[in-house]
PyMOL commands that place a pseudoatom at each C-alpha (Angstrom):
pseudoatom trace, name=CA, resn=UNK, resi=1, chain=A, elem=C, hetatm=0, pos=[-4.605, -0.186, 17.382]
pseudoatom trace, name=CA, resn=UNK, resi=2, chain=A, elem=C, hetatm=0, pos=[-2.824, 2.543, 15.671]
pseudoatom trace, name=CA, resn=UNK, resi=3, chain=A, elem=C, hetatm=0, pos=[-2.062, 0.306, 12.331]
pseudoatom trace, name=CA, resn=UNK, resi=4, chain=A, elem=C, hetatm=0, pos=[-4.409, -0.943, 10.083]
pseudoatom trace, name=CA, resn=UNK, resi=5, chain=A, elem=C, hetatm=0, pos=[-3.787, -3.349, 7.333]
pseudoatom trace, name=CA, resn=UNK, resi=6, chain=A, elem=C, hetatm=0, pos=[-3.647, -1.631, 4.082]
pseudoatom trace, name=CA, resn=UNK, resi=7, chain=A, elem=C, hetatm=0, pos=[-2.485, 1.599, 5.687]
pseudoatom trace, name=CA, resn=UNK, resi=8, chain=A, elem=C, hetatm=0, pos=[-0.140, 4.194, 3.624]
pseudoatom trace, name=CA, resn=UNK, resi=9, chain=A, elem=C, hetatm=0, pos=[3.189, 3.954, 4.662]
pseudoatom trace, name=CA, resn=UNK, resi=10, chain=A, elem=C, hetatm=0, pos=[6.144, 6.578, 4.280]
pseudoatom trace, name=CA, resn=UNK, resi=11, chain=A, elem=C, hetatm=0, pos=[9.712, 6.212, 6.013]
pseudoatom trace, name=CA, resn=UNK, resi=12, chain=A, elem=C, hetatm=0, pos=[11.615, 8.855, 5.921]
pseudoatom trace, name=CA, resn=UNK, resi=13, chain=A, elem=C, hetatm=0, pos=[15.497, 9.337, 7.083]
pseudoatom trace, name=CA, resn=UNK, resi=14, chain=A, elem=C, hetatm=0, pos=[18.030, 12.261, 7.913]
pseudoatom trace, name=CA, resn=UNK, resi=15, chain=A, elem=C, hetatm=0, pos=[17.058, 14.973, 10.116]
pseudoatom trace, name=CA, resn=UNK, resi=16, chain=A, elem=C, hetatm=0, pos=[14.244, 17.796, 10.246]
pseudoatom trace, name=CA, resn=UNK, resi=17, chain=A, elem=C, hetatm=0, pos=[15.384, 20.032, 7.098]
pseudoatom trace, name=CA, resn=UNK, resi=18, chain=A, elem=C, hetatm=0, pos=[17.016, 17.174, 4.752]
pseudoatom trace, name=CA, resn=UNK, resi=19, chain=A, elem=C, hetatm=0, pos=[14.595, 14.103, 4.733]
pseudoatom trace, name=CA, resn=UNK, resi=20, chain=A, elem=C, hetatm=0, pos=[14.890, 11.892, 2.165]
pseudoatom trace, name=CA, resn=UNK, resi=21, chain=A, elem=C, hetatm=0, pos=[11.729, 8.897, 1.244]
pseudoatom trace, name=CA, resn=UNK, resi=22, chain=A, elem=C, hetatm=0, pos=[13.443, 5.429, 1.668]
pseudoatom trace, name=CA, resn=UNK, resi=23, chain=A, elem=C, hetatm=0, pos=[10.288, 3.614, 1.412]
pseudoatom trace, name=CA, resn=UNK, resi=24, chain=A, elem=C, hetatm=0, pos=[6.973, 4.176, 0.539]
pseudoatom trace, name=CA, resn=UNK, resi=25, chain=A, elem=C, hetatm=0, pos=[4.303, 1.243, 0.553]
pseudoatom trace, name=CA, resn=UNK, resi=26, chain=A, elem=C, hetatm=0, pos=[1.633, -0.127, 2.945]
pseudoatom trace, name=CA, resn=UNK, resi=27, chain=A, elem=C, hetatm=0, pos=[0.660, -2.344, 5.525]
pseudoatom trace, name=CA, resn=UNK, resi=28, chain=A, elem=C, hetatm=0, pos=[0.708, -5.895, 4.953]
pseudoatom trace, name=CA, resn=UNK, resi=29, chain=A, elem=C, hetatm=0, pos=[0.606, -7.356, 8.457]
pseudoatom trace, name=CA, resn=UNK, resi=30, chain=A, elem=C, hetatm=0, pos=[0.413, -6.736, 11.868]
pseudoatom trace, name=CA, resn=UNK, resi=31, chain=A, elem=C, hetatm=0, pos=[2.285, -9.475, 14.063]
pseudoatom trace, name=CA, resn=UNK, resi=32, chain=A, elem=C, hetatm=0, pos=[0.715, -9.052, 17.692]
pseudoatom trace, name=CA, resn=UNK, resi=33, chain=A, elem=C, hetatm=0, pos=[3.775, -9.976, 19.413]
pseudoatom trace, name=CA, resn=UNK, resi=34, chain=A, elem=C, hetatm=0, pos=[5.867, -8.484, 22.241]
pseudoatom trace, name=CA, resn=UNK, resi=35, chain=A, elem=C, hetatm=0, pos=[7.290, -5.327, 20.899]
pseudoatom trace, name=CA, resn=UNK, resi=36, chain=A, elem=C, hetatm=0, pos=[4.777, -5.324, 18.186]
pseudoatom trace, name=CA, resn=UNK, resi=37, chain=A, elem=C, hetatm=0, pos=[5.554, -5.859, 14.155]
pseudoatom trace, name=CA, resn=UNK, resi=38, chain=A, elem=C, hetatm=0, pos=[4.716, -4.592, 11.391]
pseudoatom trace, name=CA, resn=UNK, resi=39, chain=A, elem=C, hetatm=0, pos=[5.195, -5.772, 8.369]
pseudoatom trace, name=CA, resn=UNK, resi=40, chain=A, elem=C, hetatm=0, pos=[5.650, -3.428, 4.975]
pseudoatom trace, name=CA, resn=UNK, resi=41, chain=A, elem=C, hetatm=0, pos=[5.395, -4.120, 1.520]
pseudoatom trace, name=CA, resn=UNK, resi=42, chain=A, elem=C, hetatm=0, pos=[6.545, -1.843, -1.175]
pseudoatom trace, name=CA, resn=UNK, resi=43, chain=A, elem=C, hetatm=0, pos=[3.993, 0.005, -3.430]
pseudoatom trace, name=CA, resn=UNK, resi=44, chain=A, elem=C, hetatm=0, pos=[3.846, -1.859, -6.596]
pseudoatom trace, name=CA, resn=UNK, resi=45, chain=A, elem=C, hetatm=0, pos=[-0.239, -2.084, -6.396]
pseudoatom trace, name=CA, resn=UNK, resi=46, chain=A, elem=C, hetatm=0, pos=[-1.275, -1.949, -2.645]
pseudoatom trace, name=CA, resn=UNK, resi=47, chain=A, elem=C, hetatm=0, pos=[-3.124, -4.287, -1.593]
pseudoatom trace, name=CA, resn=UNK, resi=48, chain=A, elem=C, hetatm=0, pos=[-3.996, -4.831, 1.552]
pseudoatom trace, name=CA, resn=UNK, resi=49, chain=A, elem=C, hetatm=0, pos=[-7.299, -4.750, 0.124]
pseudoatom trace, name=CA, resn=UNK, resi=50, chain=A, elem=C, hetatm=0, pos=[-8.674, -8.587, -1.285]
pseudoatom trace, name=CA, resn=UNK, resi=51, chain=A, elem=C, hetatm=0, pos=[-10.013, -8.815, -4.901]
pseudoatom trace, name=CA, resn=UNK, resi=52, chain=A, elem=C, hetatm=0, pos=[-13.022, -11.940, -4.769]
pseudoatom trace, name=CA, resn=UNK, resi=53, chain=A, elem=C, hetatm=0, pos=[-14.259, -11.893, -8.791]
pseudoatom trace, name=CA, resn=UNK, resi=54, chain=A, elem=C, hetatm=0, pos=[-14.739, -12.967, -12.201]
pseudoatom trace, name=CA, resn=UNK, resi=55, chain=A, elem=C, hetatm=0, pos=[-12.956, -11.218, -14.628]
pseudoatom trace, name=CA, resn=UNK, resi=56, chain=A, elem=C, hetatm=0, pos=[-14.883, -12.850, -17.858]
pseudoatom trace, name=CA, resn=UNK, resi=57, chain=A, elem=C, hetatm=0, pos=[-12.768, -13.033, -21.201]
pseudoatom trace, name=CA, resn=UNK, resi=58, chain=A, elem=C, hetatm=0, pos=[-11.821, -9.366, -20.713]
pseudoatom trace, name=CA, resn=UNK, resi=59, chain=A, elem=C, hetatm=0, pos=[-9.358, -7.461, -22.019]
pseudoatom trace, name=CA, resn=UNK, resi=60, chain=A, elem=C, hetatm=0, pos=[-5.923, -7.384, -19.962]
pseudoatom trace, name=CA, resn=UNK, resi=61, chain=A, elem=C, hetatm=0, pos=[-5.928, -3.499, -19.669]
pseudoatom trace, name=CA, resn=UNK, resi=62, chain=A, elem=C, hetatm=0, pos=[-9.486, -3.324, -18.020]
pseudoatom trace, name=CA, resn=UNK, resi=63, chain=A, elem=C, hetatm=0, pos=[-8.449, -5.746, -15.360]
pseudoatom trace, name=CA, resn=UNK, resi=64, chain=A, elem=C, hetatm=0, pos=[-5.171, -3.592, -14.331]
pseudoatom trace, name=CA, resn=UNK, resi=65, chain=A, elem=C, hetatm=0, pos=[-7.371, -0.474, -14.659]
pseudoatom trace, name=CA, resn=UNK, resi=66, chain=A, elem=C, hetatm=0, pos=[-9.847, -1.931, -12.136]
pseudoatom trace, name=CA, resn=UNK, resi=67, chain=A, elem=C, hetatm=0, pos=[-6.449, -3.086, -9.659]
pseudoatom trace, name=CA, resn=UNK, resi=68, chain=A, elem=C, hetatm=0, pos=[-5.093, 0.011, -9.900]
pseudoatom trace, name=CA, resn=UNK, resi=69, chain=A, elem=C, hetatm=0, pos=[-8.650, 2.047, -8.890]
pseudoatom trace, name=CA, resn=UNK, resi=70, chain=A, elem=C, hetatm=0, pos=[-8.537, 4.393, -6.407]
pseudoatom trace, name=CA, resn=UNK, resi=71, chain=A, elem=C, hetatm=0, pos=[-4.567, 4.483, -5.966]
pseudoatom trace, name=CA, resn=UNK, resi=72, chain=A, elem=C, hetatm=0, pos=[-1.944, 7.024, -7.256]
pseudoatom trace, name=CA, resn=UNK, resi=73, chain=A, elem=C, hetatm=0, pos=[-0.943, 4.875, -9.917]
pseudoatom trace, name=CA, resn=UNK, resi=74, chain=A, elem=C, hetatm=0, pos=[-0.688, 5.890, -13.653]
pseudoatom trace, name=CA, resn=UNK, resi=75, chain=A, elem=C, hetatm=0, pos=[-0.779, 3.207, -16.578]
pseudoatom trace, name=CA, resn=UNK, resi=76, chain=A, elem=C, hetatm=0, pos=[1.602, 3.554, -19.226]
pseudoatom trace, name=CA, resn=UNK, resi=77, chain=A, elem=C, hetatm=0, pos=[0.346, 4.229, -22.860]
pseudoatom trace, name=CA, resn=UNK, resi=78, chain=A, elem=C, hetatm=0, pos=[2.205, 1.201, -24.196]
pseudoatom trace, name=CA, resn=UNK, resi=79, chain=A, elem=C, hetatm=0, pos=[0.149, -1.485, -21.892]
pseudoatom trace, name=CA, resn=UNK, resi=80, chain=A, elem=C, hetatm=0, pos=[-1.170, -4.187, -24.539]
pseudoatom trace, name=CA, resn=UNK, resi=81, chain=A, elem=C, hetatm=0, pos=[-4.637, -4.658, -24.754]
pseudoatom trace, name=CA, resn=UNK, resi=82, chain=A, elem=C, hetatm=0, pos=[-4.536, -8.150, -25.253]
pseudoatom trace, name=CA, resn=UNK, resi=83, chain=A, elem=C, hetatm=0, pos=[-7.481, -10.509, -24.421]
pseudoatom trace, name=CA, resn=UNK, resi=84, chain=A, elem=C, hetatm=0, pos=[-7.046, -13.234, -21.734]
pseudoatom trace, name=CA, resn=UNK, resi=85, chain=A, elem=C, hetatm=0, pos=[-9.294, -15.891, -23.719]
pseudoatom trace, name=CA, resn=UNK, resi=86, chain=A, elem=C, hetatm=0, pos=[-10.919, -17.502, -21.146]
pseudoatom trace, name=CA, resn=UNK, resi=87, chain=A, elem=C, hetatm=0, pos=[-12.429, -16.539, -17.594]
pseudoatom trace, name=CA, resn=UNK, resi=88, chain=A, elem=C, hetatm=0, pos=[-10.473, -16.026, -14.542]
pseudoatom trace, name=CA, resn=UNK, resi=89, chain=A, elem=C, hetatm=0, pos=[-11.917, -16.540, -11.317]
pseudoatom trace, name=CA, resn=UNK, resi=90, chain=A, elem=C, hetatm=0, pos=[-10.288, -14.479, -8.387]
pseudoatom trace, name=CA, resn=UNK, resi=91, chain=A, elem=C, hetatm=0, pos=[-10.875, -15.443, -4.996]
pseudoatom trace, name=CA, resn=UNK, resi=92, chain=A, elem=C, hetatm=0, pos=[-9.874, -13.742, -1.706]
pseudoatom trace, name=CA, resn=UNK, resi=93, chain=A, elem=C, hetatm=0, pos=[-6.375, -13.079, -3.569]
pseudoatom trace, name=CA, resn=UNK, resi=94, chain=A, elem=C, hetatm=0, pos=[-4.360, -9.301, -3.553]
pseudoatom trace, name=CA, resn=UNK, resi=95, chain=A, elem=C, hetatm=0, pos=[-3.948, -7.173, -6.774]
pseudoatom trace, name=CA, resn=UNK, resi=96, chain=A, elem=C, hetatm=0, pos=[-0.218, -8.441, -7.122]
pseudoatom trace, name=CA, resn=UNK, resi=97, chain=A, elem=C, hetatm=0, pos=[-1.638, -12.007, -7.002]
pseudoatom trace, name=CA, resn=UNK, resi=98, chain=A, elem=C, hetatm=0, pos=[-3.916, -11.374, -9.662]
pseudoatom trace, name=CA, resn=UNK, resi=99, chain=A, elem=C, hetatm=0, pos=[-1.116, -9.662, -12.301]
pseudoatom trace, name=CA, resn=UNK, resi=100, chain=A, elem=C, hetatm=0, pos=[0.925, -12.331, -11.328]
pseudoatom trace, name=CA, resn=UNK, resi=101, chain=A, elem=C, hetatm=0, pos=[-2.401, -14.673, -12.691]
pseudoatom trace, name=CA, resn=UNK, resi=102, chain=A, elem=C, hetatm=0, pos=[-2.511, -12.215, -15.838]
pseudoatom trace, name=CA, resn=UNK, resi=103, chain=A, elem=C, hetatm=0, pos=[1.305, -12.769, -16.494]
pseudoatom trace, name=CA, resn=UNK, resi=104, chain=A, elem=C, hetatm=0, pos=[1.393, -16.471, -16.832]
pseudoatom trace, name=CA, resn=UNK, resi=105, chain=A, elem=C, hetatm=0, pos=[-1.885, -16.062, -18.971]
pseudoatom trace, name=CA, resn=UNK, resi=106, chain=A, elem=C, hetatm=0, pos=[-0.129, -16.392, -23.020]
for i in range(1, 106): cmd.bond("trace and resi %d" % i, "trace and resi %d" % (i + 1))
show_as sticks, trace
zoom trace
């Protein structure tokens, strides 16, 4: 297979000297159907990749920073470093699942 989950993904349109990016994201899903499909998913936080941990009563900020690891992604200045009071346990769940944990945290 040429696809992997998690893969970079950039679509570009127009013709050889005027492309323009339409989308950029990764690979969320390979369907292994006749043709074959693949699914896309923007580039908010890829993630192909599966978070499986406890984040202990740590500070918002320091879980994003550890999401956002490894990726071209830079964290604004005005992020608030607000505790999330109690432990959250993460299992086999995808950086956007886990923010979307954070946000209905307070």
């Amino acid at each position: 297979m040429f696809f992997n989950r998690g893969d970079k993904v950039k679509i570009q349109l127009g013709i050889i000297e005027t492309l323009r990016t339409e989308f950029i994201g990764f690979v969320s899903r390979i369907n292994y159907t006749s043709p074959c499909e693949i699914e896309c998913e923007a580039t908010v936080i890829n993630y192909g990749k599966n978070i499986k941990t406890t984040f202990k009563a740590e500070l918002k900020l320091e879980i994003i920073k550890h999401l956002v690891e490894g990726t071209d992604i830079t964290l604004s200045n005005a992020i608030p470093n607000a505790e999330l009071g109690s432990a959250m346990q993460i299992d086999n769940a995808t950086a956007c699942q886990v923010l979307d944990k954070i946000k209905k945290i307070n």
